[in-house]
N, C-alpha and C positions, 0 to 999 in steps of 0.2 A: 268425528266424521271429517274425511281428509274437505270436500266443497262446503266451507263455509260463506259464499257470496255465488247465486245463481242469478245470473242474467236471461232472460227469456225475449225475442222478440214474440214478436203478438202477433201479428196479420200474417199466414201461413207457415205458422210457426205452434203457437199456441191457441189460434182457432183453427178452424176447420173451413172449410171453407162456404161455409153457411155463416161464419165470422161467428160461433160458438163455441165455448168452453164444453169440453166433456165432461161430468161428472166424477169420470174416472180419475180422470184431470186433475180436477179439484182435489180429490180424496189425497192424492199423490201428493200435490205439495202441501197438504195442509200437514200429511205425517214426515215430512222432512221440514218444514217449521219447525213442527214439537219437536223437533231434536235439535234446535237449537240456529242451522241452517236460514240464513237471509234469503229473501227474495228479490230482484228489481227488474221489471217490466222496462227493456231496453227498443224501443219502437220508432217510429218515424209521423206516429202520432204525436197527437197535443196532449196533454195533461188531463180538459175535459173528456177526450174521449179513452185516456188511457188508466187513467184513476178509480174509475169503477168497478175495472177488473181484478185490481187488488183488492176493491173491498170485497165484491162479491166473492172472492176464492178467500176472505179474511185476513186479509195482510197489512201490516203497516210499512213503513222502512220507505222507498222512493219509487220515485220513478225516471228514468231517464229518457227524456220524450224530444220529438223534432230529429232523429237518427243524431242523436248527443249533442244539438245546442242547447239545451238547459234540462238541471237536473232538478226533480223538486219533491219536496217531502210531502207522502199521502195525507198523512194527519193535520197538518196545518196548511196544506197546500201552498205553502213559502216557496220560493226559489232559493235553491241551493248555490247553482251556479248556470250561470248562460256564458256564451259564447256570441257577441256581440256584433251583428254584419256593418259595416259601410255603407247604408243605402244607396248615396250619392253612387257607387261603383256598381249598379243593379239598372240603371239605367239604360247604357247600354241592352245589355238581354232584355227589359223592358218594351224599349223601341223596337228590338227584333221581334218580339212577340206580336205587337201590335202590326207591323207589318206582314208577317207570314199567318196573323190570325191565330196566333198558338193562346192555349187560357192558362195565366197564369194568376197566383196569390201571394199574396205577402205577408206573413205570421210574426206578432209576436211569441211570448210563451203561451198566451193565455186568451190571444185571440186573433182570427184571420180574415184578412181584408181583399178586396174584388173592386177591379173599375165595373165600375155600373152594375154594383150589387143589386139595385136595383130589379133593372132588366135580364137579372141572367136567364137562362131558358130553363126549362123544366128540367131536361136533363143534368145540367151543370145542378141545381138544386140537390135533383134526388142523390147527386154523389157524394155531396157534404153531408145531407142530411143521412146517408147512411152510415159518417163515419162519426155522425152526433155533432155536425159542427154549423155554425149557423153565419155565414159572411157578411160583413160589415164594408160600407162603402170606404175604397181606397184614398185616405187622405195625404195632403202634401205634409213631406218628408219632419217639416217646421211643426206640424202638429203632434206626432207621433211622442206620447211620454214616456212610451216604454221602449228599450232594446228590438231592432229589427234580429229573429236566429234561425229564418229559414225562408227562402224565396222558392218556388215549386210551380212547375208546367204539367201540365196533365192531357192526354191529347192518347189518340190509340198509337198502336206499338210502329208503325210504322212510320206516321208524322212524328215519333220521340227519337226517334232513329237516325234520322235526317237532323232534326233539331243536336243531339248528342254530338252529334258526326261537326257539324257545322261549329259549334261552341270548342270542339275539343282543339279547334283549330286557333283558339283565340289565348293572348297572355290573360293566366286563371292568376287572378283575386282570392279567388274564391273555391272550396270543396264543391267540385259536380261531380255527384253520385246519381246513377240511376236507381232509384229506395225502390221500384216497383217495373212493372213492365208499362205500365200507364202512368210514368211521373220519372221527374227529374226533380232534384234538390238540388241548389245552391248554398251554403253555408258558410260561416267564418271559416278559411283555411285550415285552424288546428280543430274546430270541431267533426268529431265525429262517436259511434258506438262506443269506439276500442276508448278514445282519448277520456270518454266522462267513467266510462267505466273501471280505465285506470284512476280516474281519480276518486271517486267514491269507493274503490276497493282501500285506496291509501286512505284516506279521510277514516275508513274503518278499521284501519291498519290489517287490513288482510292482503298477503303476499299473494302475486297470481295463480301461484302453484296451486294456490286452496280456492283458486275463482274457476266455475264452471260457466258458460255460455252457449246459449242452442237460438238454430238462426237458418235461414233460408233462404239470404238474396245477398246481393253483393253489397250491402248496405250493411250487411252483418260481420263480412268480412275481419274486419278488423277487432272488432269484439273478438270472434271466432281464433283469431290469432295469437291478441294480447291474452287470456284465461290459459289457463293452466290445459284444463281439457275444453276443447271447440267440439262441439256437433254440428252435423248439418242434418238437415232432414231430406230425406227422402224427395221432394219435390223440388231440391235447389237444383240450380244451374250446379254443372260437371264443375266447373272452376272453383263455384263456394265447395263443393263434396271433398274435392282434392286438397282446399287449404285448409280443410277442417280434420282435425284428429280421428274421428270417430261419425260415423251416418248411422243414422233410425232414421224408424217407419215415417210415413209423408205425414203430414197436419192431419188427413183427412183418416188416421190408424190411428191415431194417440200416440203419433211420434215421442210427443215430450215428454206423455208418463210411462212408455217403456223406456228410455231415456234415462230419466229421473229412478226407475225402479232397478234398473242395469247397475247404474253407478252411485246411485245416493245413500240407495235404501237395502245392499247388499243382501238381495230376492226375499226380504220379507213379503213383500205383498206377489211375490210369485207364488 
């Protein structure tokens, strides 16, 4: 099989937009495992909420979580590798936030912190708690034991718009991608999809020629370019469509396992 290393983002990508796997889904890449074919869940999630999807579709091998600040293996849930931010340089966009009221979080690998987790409001709640994630009150920088690999604002599309607009104006530190229509990331400068993905493709010694990648927002981008063959699907922005090799149906069609049946499985399950 020429795609031995499949990267898949998750949210409008590989769910639907009810945030469910298909059935069909599943079938699809469990008969391109059996043949020998890797999988790794490349997202802009955390590990807690992106690891259960390998199990549930039956997969070992990794996952690449936080849009490629750290990469970590399902079965032991180790860190493979992170991408390590500056805190002290997060300050700044900190005080902006706090001034324009914008909500922002500060993530390790493996867990994500909120001033006044506390009191957040219902709604700030039911957002984490839909992506399985549970906020931890923001401590001083002195306390933090682990690696800071992803700072993130969340606010509707037109406060993130003004927010992008205003930052892009500033000397970047730091990787600002917009991961979603409702969220901005910050990251270490060299982290991203493309960059963890090349590196767990070497780490496997698989050449990109034989890496496939399917993605849907400009966070995908770079995955989408370094892979041998990029998809976008169907629901990307025009820009991801165009820098992508090849477009299928939207998340909400089973994009990925026509996708996956187009190129992998050379129309046996047609």
């Amino acid at each position: 099989m020429k795609y031995k290393l499949i990267a898949l983002d998750v949210d409008g990508t590989l769910l639907n937009d009810d945030h469910e796997l298909s059935p069909g889904t599943v079938e699809t890449i469990r008969a391109i495992a059996e043949q020998g074919t890797e999988f790794v869940l490349c997202t802009g999630r955390a590990p807690v909420n992106s690891i259960p999807f390998m199990r549930q579709i039956g997969l070992e091998g990794y996952v690449i979580t936080h849009n490629g600040a750290a990469t970590v293996d399902v079965r032991t849930e180790e860190i493979v590798h992170e991408f390590a931010m500056n805190p002290h340089g997060l300050e700044p966009y900190m005080e902006y936030c706090r001034r324009h009221n914008v909500h922002f979080d500060v993530n390790t690998t493996f867990a994500l912190y909120v001033e006044g987790a506390a009191g957040l409001s219902q709604e700030a709640l039911d957002m984490y708690h839909k992506f399985m994630m549970e906020p931890e009150e923001l401590p001083g920088w002195a306390d933090f034991s682990e690696p800071i690999v992803k700072f993130t604002v969340a606010g509707d599309i037109e406060q993130l718009d003004h927010v992008y607009a205003d930052w892009s104006k500033w000397t970047q530190e730091f990787n600002m991608l917009r991961s979603g229509d409702f969220f901005i990331d910050l990251m270490h400068k060299d982290a991203s999809k493309g960059a963890a993905l090349q590196k767990l493709a070497e780490k496997r010694e698989i050449p990109a020629e034989n890496v496939m990648a399917i993605g849907n927002y400009f966070n995908d981008l770079t995955m989408l370019t370094y892979a041998g063959l990029g998809v976008a699907m169907d629901n990307s922005p025009l820009e991801v469509k165009a820098a992508a090799d090849a477009v299928t149906a939207s998340n909400n069609e089973e994009g990925v396992k026509l996708a996956l049946e187009k190129y992998c499985l050379e129309g046996s399950l047609r």
